[in-house]
BALOBA-1460 file (C-alpha; in Angstrom, 3 decimals):
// residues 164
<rec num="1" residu="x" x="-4.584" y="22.738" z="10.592"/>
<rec num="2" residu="x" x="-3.277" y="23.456" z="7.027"/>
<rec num="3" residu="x" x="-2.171" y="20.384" z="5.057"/>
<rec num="4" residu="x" x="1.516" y="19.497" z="6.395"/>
<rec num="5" residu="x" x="4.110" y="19.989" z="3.797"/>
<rec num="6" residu="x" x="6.608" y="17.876" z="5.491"/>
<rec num="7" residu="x" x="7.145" y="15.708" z="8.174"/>
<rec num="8" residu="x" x="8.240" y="18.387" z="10.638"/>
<rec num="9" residu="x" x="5.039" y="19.975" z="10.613"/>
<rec num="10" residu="x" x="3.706" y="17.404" z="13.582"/>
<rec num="11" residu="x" x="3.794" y="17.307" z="17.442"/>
<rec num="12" residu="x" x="3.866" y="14.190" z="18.907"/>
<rec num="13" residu="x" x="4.254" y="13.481" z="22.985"/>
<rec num="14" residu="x" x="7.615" y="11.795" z="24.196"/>
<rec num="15" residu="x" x="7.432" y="9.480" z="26.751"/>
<rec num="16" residu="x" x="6.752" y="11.630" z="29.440"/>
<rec num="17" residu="x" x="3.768" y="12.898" z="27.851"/>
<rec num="18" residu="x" x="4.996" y="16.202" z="27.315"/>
<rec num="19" residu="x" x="4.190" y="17.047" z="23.711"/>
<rec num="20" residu="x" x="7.107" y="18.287" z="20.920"/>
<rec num="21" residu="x" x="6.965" y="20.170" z="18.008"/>
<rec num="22" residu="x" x="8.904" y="18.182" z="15.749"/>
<rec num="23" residu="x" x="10.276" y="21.762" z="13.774"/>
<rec num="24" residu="x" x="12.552" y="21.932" z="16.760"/>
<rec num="25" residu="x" x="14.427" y="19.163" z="14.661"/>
<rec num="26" residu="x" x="14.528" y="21.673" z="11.337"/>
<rec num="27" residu="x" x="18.138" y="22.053" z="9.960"/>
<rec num="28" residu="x" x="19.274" y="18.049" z="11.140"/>
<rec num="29" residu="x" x="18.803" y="15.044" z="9.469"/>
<rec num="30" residu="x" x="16.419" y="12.853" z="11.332"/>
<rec num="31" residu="x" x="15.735" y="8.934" z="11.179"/>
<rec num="32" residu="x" x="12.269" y="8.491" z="12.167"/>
<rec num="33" residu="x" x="11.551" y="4.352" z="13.118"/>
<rec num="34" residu="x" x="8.778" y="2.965" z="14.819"/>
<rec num="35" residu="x" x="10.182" y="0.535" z="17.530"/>
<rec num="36" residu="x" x="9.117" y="-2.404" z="20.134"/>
<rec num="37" residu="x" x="11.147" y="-3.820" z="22.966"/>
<rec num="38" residu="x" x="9.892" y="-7.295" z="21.803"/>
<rec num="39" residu="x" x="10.796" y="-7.665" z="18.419"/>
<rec num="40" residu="x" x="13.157" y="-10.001" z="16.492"/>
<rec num="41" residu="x" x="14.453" y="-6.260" z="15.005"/>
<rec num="42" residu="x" x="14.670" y="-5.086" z="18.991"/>
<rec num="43" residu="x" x="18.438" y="-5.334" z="18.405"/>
<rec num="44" residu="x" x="18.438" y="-2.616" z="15.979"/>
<rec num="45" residu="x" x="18.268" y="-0.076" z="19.132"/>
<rec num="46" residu="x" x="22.156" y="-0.762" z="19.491"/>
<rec num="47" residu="x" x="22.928" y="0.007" z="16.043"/>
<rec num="48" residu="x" x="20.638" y="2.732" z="15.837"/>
<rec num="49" residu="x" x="22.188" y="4.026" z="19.176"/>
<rec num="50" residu="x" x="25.387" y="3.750" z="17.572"/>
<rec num="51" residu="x" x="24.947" y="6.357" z="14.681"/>
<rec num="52" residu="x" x="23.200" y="8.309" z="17.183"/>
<rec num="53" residu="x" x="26.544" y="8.964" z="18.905"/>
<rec num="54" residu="x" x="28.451" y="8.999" z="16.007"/>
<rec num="55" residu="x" x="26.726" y="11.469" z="14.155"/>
<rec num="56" residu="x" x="24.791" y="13.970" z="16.279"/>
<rec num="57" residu="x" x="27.239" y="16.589" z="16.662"/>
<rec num="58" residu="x" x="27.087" y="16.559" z="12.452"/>
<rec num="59" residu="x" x="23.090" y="17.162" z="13.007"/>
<rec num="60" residu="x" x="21.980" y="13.679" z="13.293"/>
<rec num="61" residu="x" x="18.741" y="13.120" z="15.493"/>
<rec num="62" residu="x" x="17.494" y="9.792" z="16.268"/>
<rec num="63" residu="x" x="13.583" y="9.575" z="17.009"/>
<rec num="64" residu="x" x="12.032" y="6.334" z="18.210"/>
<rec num="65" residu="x" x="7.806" y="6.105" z="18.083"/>
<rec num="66" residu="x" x="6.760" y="2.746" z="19.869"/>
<rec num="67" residu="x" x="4.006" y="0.677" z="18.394"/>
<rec num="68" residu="x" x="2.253" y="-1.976" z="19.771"/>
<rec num="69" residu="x" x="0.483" y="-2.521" z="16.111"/>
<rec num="70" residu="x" x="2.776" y="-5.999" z="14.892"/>
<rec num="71" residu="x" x="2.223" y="-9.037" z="16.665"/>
<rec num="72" residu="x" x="1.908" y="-7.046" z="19.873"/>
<rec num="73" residu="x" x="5.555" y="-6.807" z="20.452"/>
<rec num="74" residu="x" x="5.698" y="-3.278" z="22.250"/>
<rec num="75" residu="x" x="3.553" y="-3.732" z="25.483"/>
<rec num="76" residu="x" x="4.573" y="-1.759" z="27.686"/>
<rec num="77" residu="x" x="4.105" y="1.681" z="29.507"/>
<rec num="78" residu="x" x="5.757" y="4.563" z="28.280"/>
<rec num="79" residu="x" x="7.790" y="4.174" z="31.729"/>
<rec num="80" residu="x" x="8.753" y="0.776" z="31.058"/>
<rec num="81" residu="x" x="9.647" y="1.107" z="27.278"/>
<rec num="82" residu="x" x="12.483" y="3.798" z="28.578"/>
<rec num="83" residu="x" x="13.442" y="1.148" z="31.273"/>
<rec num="84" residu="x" x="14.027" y="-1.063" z="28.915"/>
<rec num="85" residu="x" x="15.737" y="1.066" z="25.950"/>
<rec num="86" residu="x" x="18.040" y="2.801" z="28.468"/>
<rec num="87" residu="x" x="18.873" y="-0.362" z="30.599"/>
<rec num="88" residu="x" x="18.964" y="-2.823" z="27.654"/>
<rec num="89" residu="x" x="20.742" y="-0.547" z="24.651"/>
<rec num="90" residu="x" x="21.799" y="2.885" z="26.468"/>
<rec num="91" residu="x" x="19.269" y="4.467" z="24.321"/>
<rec num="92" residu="x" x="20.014" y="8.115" z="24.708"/>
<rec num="93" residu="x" x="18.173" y="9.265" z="21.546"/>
<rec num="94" residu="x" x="14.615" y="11.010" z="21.542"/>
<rec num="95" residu="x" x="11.376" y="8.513" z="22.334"/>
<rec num="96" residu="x" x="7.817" y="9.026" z="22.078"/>
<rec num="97" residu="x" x="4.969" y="7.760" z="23.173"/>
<rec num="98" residu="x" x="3.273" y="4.708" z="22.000"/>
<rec num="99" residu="x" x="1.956" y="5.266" z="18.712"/>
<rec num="100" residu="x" x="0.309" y="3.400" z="16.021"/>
<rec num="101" residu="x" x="1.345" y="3.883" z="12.419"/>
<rec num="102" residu="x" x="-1.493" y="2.116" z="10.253"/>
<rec num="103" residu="x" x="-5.034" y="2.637" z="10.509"/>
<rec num="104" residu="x" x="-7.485" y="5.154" z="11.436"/>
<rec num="105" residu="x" x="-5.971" y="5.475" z="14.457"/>
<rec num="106" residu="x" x="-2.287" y="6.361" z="13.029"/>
<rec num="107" residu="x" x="-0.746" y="9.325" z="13.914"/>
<rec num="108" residu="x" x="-0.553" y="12.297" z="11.551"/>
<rec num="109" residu="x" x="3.043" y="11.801" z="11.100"/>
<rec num="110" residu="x" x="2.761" y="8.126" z="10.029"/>
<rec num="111" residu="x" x="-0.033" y="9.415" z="7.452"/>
<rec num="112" residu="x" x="1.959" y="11.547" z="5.915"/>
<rec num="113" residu="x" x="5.676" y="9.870" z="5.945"/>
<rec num="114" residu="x" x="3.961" y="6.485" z="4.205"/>
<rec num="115" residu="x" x="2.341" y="9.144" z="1.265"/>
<rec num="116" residu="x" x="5.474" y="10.789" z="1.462"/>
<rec num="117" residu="x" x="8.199" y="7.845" z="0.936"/>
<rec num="118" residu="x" x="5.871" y="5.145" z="-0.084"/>
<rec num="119" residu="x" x="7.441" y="1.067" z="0.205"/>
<rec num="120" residu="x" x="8.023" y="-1.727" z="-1.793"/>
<rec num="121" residu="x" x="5.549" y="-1.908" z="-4.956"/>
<rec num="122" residu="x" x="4.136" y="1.811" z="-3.781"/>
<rec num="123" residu="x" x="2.473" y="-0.010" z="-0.485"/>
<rec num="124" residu="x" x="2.111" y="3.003" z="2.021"/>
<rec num="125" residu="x" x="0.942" y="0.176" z="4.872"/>
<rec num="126" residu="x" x="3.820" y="-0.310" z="7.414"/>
<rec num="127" residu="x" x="4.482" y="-4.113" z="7.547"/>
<rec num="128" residu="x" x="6.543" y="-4.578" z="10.899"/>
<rec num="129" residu="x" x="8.278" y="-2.559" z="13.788"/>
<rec num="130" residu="x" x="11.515" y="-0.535" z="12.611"/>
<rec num="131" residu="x" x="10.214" y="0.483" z="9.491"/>
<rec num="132" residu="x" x="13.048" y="3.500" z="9.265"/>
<rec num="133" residu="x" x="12.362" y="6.948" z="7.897"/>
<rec num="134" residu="x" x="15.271" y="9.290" z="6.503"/>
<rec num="135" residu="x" x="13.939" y="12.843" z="6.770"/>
<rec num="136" residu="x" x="16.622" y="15.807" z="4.864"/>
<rec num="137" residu="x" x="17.001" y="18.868" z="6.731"/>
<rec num="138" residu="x" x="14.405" y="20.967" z="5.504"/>
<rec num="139" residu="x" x="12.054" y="18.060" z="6.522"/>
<rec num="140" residu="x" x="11.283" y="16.373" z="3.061"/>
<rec num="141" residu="x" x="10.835" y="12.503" z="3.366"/>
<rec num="142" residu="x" x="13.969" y="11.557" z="1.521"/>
<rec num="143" residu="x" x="13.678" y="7.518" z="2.025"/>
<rec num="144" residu="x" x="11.918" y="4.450" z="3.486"/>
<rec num="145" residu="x" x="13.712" y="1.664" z="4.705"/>
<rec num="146" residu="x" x="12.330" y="-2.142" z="5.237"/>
<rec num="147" residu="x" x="12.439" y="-3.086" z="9.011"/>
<rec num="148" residu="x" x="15.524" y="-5.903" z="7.864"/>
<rec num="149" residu="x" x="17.926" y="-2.989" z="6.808"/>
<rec num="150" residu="x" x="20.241" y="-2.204" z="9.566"/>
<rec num="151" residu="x" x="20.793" y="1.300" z="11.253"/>
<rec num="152" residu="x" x="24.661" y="0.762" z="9.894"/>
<rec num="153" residu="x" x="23.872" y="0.409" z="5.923"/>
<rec num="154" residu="x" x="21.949" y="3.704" z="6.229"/>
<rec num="155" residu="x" x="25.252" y="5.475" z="7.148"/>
<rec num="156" residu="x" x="26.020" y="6.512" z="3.151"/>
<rec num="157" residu="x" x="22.610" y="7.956" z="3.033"/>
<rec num="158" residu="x" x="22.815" y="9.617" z="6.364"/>
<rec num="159" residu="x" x="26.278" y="10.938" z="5.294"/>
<rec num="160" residu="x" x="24.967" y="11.964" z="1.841"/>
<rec num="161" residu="x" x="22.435" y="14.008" z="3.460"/>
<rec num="162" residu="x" x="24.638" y="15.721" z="6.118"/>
<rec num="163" residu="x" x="26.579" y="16.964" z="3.776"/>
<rec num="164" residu="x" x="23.850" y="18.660" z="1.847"/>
């Protein structure tokens, strides 16, 4: 596979273990976050639901990647991970499967989006479930967000980018 120029240029399996070509997401702005249903951050999945709704008819898409990588707080089967986000949140935006995001097992995707929008004193490491991920719509990383921000103080960027 060539290089990837941007963080479109990856398939990863939803949680049906059917895999997607993330380019089907070119032209929207996309919010990549790795979740877990076990988290002190789990109650993100509302807010992140919320801006979901609010903006996907401007070309928002929401895409959730489990991990099971911090503190083992995403356990579950791909089956019960949808259980919960649907039951718990009314998570109606895109999941994968399980995932992991640091190591030599991480998936392509997480390689390139911690080169691409690297953290806090250039650390490309992911520290903790719902590290966020604003991707523009030609799929450029635009910016990382620490797992503490909230889906809601993203909404200037989102809107920034929406209009672009």
């Amino acid at each position: 596979m060539n290089s990837p120029k941007n963080a479109l240029d990856f398939t990863a399996d939803n949680l049906q273990g059917q895999a997607v070509d993330l380019k089907t997401y070119l032209g929207k702005v996309v919010l990549i976050v790795n979740t877990a249903s076990q988290c002190g951050f789990t109650p993100q999945y509302q807010g992140l639901e919320q801006i979901y709704q609010q903006y996907r008819a401007k070309g928002l898409v929401v895409l959730g990647f489990p991990c099971n990588q911090f503190g083992h707080q995403e356990p579950g089967t791909a089956e019960e991970i949808g259980n919960f986000c649907e039951k718990n949140f009314g998570v109606s935006f895109p999941l994968f499967s399980k995932i992991e995001v640091n190591g030599a097992n991480a998936h392509p995707l997480y390689d390139y989006l911690k080169a691409a929008a690297p953290g806090l004193l250039n650390s490309e490491a992911i520290k903790w479930n719902f590290t966020k991920f604003l991707i523009k719509k030609d799929g450029t990383a635009y910016q990382r967000y620490a797992p503490q921000t909230s889906p809601e103080d993203l909404i200037p960027d989102i809107e920034v980018l929406l209009a672009e």
